[in-house]
PyMOL Python script that loads the backbone (N, CA, C, O; Angstrom):
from pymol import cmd

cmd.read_pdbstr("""\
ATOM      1  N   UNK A   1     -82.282  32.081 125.875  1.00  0.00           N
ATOM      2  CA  UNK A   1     -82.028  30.791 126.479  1.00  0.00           C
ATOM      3  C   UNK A   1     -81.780  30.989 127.973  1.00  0.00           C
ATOM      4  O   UNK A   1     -81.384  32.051 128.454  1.00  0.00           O
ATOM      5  N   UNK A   2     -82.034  29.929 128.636  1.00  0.00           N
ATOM      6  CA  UNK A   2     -81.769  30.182 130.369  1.00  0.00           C
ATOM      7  C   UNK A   2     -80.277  30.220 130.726  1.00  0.00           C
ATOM      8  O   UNK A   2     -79.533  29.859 129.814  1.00  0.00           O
ATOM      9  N   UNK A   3     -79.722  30.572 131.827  1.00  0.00           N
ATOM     10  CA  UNK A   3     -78.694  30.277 132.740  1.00  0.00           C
ATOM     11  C   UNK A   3     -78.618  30.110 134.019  1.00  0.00           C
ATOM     12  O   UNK A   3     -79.105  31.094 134.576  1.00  0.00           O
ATOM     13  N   UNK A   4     -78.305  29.465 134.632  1.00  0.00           N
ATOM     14  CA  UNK A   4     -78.195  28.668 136.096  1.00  0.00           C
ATOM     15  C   UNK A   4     -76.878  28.790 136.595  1.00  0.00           C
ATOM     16  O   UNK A   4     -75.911  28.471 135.904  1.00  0.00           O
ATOM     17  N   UNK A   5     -76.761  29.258 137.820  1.00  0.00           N
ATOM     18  CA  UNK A   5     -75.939  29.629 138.329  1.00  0.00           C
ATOM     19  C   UNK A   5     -75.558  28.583 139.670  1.00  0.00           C
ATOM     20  O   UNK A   5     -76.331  28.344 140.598  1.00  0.00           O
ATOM     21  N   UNK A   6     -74.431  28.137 139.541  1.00  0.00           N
ATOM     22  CA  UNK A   6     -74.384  27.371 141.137  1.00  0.00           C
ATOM     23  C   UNK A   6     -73.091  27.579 141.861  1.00  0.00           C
ATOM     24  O   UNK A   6     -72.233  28.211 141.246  1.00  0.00           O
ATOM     25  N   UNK A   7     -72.802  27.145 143.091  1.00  0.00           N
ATOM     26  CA  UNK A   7     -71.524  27.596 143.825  1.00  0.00           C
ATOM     27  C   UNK A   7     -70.444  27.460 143.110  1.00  0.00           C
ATOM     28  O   UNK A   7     -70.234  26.819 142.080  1.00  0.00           O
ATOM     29  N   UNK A   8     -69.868  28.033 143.666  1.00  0.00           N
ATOM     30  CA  UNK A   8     -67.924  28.034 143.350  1.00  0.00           C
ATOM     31  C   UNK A   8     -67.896  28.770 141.708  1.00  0.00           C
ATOM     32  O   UNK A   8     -66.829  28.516 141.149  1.00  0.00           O
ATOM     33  N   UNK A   9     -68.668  29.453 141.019  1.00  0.00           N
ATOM     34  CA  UNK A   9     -68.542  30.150 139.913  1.00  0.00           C
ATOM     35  C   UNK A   9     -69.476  28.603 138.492  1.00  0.00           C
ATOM     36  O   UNK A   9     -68.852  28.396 137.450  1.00  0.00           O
ATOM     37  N   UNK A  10     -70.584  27.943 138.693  1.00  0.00           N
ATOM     38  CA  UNK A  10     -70.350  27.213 137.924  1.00  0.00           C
ATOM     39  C   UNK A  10     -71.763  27.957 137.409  1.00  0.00           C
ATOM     40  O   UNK A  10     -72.716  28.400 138.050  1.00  0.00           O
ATOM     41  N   UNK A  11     -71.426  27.889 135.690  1.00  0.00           N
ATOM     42  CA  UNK A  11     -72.285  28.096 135.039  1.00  0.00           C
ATOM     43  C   UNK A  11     -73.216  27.090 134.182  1.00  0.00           C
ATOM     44  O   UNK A  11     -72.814  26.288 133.338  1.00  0.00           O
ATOM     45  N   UNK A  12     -74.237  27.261 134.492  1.00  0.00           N
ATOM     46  CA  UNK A  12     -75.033  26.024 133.362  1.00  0.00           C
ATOM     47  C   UNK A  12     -75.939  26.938 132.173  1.00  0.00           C
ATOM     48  O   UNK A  12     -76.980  27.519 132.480  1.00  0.00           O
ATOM     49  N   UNK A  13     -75.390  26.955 130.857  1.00  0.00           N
ATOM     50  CA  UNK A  13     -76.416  28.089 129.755  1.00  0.00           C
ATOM     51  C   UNK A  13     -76.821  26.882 128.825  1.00  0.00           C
ATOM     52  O   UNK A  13     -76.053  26.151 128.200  1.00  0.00           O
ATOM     53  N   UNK A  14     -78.170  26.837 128.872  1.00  0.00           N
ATOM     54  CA  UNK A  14     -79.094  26.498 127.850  1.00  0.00           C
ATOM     55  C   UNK A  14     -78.479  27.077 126.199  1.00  0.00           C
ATOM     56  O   UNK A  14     -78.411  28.306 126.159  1.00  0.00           O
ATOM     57  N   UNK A  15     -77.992  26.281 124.735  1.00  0.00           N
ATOM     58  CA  UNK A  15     -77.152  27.139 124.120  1.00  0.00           C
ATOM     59  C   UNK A  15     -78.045  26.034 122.923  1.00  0.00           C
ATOM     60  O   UNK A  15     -78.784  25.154 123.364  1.00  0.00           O
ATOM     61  N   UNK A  16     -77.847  26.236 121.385  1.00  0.00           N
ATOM     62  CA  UNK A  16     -77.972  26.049 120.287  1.00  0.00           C
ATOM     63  C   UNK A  16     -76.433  25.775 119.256  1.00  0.00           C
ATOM     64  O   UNK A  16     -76.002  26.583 118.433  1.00  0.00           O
ATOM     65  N   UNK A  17     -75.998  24.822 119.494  1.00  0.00           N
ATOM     66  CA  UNK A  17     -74.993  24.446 118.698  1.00  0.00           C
ATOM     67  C   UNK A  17     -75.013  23.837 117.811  1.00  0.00           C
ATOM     68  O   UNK A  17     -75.838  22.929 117.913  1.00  0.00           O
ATOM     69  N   UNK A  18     -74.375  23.855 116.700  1.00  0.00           N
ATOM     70  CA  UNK A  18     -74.542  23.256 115.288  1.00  0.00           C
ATOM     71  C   UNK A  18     -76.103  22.678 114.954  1.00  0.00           C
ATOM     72  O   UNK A  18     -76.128  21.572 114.415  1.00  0.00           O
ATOM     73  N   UNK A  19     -77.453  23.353 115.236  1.00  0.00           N
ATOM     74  CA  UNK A  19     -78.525  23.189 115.675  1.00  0.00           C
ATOM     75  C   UNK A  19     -79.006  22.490 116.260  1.00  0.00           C
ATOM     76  O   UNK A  19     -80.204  22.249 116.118  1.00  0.00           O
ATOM     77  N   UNK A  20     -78.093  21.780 117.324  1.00  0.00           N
ATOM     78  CA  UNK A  20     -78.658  21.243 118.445  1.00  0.00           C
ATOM     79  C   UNK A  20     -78.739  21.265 119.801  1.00  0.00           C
ATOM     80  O   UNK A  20     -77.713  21.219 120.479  1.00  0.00           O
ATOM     81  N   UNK A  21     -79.924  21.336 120.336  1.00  0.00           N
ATOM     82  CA  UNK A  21     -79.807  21.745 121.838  1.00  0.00           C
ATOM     83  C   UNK A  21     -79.124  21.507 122.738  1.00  0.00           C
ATOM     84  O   UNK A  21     -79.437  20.411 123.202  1.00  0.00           O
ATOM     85  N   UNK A  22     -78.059  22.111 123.433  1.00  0.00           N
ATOM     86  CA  UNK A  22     -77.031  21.657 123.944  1.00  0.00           C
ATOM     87  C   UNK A  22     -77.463  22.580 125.468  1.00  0.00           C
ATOM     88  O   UNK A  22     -78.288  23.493 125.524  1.00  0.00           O
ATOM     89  N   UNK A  23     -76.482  21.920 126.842  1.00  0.00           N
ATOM     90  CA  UNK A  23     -76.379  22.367 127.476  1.00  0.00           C
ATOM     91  C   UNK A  23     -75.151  22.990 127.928  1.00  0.00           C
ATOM     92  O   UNK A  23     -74.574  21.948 128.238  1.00  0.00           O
ATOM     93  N   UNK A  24     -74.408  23.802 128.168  1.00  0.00           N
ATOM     94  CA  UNK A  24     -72.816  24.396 128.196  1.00  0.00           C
ATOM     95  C   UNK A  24     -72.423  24.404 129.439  1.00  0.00           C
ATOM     96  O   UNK A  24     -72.933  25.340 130.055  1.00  0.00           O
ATOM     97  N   UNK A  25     -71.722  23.745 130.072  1.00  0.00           N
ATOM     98  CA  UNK A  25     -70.994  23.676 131.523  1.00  0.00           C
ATOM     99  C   UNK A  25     -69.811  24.511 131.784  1.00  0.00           C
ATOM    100  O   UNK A  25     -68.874  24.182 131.056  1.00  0.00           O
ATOM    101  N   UNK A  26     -69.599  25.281 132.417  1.00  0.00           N
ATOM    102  CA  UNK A  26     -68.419  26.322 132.509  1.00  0.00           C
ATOM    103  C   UNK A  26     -68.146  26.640 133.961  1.00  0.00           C
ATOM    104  O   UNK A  26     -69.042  26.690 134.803  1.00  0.00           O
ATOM    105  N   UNK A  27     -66.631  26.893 134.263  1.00  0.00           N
ATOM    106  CA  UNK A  27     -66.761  27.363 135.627  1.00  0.00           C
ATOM    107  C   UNK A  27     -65.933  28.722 135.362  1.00  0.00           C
ATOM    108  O   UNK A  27     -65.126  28.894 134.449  1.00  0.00           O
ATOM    109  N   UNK A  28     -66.314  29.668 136.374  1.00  0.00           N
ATOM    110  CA  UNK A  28     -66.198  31.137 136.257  1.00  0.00           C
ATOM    111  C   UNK A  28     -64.777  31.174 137.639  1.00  0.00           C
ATOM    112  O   UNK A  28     -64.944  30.601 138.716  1.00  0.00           O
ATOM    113  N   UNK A  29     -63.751  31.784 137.368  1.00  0.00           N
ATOM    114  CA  UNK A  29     -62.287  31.905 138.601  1.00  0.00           C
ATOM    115  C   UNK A  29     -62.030  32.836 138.048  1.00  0.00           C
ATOM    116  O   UNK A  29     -61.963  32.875 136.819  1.00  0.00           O
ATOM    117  N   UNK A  30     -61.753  34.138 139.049  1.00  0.00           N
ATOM    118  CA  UNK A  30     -61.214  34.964 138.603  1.00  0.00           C
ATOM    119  C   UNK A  30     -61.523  35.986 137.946  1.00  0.00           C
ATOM    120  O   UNK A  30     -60.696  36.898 137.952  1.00  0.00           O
ATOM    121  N   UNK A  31     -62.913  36.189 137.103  1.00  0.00           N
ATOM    122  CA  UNK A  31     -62.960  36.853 136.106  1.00  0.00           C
ATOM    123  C   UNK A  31     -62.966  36.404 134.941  1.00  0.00           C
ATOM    124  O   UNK A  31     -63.363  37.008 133.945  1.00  0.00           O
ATOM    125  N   UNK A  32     -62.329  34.830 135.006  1.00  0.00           N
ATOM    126  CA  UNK A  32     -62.332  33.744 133.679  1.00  0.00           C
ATOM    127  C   UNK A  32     -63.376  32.951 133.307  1.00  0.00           C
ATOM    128  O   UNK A  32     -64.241  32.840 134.176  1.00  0.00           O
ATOM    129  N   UNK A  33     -63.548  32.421 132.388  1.00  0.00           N
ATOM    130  CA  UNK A  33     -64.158  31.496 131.985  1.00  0.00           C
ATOM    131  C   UNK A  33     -63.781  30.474 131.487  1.00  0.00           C
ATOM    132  O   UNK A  33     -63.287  30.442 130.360  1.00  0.00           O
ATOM    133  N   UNK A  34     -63.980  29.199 132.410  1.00  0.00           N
ATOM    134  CA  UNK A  34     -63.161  27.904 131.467  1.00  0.00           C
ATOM    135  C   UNK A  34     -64.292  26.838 131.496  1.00  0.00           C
ATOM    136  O   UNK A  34     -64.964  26.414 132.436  1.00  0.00           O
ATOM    137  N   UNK A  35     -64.292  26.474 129.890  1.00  0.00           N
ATOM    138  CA  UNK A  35     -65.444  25.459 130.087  1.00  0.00           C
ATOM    139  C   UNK A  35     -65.157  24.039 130.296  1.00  0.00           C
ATOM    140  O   UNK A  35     -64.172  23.492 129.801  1.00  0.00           O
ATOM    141  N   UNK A  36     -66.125  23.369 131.120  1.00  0.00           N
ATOM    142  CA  UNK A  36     -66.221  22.268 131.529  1.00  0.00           C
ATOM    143  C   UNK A  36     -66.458  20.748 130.434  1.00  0.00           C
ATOM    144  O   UNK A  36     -65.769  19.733 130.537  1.00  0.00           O
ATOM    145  N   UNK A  37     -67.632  20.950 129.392  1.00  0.00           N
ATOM    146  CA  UNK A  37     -67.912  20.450 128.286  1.00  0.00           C
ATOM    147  C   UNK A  37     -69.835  20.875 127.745  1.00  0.00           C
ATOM    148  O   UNK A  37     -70.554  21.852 127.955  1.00  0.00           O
ATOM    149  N   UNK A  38     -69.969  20.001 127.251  1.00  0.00           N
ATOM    150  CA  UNK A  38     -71.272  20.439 126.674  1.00  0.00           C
ATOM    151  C   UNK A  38     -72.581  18.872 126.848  1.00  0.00           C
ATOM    152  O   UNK A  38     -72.137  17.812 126.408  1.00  0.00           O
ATOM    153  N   UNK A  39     -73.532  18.847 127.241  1.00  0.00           N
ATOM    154  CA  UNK A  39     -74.594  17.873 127.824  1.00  0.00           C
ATOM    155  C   UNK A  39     -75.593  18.160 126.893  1.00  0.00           C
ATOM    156  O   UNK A  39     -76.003  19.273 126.564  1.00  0.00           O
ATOM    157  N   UNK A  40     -75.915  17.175 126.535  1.00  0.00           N
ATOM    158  CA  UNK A  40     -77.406  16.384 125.550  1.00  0.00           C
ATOM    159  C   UNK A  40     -78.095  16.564 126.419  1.00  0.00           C
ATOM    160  O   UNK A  40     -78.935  17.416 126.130  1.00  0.00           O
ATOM    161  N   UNK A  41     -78.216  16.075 127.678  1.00  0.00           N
ATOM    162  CA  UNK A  41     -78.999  15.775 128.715  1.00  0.00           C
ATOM    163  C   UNK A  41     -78.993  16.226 129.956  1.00  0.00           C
ATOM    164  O   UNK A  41     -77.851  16.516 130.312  1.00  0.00           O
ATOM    165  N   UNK A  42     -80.222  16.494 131.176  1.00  0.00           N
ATOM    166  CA  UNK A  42     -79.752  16.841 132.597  1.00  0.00           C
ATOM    167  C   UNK A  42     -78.998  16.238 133.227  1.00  0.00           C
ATOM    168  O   UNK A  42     -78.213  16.728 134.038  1.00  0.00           O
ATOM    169  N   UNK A  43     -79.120  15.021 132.942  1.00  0.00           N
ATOM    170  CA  UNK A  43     -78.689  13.766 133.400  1.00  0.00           C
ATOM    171  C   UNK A  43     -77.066  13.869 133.597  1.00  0.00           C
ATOM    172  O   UNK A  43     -76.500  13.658 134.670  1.00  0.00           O
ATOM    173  N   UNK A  44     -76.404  14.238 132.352  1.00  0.00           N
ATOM    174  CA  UNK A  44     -75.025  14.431 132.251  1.00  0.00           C
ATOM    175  C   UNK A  44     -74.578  15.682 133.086  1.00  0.00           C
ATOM    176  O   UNK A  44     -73.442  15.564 133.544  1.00  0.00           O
ATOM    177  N   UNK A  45     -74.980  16.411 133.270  1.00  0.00           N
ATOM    178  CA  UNK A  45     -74.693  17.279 134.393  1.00  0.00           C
ATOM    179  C   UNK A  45     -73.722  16.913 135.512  1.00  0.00           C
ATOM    180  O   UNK A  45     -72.632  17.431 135.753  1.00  0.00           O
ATOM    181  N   UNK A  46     -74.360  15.881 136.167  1.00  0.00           N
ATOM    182  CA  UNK A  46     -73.579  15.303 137.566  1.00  0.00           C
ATOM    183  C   UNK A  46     -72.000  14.862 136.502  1.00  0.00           C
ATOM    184  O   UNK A  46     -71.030  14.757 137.254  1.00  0.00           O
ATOM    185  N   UNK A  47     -71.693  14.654 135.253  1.00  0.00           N
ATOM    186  CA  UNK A  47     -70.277  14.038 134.738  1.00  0.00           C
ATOM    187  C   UNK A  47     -69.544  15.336 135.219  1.00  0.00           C
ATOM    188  O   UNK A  47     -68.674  15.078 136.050  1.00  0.00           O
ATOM    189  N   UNK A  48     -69.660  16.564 134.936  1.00  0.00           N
ATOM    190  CA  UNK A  48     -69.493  17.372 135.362  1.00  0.00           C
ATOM    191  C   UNK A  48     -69.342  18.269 136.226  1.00  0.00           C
ATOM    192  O   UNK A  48     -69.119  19.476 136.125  1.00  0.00           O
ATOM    193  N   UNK A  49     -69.509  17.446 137.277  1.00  0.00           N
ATOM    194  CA  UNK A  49     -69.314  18.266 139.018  1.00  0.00           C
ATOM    195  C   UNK A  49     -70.781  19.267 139.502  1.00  0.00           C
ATOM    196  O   UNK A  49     -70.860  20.025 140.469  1.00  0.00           O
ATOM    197  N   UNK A  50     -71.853  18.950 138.452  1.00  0.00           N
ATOM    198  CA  UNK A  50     -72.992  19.777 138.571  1.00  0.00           C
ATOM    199  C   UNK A  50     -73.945  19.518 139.437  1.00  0.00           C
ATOM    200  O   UNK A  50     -74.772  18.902 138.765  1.00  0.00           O
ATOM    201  N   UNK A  51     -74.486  19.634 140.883  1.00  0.00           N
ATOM    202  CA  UNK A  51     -75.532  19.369 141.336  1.00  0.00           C
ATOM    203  C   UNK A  51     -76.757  20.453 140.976  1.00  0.00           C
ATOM    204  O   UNK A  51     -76.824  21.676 141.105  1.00  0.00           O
ATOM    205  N   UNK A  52     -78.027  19.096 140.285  1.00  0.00           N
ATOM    206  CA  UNK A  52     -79.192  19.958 140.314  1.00  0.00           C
ATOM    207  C   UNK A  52     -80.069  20.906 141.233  1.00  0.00           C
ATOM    208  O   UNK A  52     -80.822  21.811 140.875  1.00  0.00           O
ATOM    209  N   UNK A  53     -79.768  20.453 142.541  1.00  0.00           N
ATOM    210  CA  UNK A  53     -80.269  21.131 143.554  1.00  0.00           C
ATOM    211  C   UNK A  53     -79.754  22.276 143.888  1.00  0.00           C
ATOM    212  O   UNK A  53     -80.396  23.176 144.430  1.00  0.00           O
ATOM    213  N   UNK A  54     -78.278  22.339 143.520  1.00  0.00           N
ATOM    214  CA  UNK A  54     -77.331  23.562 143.515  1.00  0.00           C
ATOM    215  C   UNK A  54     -77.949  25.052 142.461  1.00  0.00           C
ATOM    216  O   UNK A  54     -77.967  26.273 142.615  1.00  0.00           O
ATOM    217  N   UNK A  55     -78.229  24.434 141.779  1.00  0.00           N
ATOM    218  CA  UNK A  55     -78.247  25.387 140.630  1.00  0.00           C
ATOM    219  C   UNK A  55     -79.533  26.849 140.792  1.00  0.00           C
ATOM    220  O   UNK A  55     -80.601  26.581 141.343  1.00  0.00           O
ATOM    221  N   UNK A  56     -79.357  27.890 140.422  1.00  0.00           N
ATOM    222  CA  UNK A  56     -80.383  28.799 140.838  1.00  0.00           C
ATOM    223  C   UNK A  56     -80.297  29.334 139.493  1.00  0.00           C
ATOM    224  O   UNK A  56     -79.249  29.600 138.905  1.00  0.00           O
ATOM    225  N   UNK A  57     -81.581  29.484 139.011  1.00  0.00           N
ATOM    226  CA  UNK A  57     -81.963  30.397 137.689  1.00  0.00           C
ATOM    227  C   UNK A  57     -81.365  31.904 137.532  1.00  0.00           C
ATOM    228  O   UNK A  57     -81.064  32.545 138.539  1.00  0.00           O
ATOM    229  N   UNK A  58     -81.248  32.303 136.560  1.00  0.00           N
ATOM    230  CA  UNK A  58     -81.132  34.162 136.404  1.00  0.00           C
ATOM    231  C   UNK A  58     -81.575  34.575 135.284  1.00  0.00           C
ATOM    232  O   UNK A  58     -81.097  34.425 134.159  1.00  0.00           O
ATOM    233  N   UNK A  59     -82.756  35.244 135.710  1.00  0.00           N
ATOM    234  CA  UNK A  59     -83.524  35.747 135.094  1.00  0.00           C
ATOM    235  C   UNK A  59     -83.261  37.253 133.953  1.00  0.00           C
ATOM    236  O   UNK A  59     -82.600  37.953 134.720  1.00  0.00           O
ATOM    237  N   UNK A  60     -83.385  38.018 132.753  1.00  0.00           N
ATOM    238  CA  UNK A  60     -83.390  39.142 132.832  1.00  0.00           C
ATOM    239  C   UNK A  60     -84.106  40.451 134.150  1.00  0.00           C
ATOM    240  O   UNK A  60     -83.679  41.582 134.384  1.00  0.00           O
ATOM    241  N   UNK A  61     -85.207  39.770 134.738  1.00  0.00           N
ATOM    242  CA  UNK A  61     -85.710  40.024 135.624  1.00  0.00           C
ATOM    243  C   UNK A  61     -84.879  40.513 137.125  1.00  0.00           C
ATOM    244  O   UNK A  61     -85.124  41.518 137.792  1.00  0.00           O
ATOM    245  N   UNK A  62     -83.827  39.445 137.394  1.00  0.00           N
ATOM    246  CA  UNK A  62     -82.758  39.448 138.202  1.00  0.00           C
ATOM    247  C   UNK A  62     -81.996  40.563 138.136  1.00  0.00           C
ATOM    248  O   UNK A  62     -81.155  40.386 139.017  1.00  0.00           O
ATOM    249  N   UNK A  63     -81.817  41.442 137.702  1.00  0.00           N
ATOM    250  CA  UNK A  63     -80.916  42.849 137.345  1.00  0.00           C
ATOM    251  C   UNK A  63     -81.267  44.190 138.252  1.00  0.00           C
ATOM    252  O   UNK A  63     -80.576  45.027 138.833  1.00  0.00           O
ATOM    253  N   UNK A  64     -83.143  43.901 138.026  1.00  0.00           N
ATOM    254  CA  UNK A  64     -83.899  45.121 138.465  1.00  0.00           C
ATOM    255  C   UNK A  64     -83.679  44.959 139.915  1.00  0.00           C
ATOM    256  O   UNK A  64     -84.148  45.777 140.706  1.00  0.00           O
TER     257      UNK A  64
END
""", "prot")
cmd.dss("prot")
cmd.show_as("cartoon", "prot")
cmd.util.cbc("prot")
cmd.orient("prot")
């Protein structure tokens, strides 16, 4: 599944919950992880402090 990375530690992971496609909002402080909530949609993103333009992909590719 993908993950998107945007300022201030915020994570966006593409995830499979109770078999449905979910999106997972989290922000990263510290070394922590505290999540934000979970989105049906892109759309819901912004409920969440998420700008789309913010966000940058990471690839397995990204490592090398």
């Amino acid at each position: 599944m993908g993950q998107w990375h945007g300022p201030g530690g915020i994570l966006v992971e593409a995830i499979i919950l109770d078999d449905r496609p979910l999106l997972r909002v989290s922000h990263q402080v510290n070394g922590r992880s505290y999540l934000r909530g979970y989105c049906t949609t892109v759309a819901e993103l912004g409920e969440h402090g998420v700008d789309l333009a913010d966000l940058v992909e990471k690839t397995p590719l990204d490592h090398l």
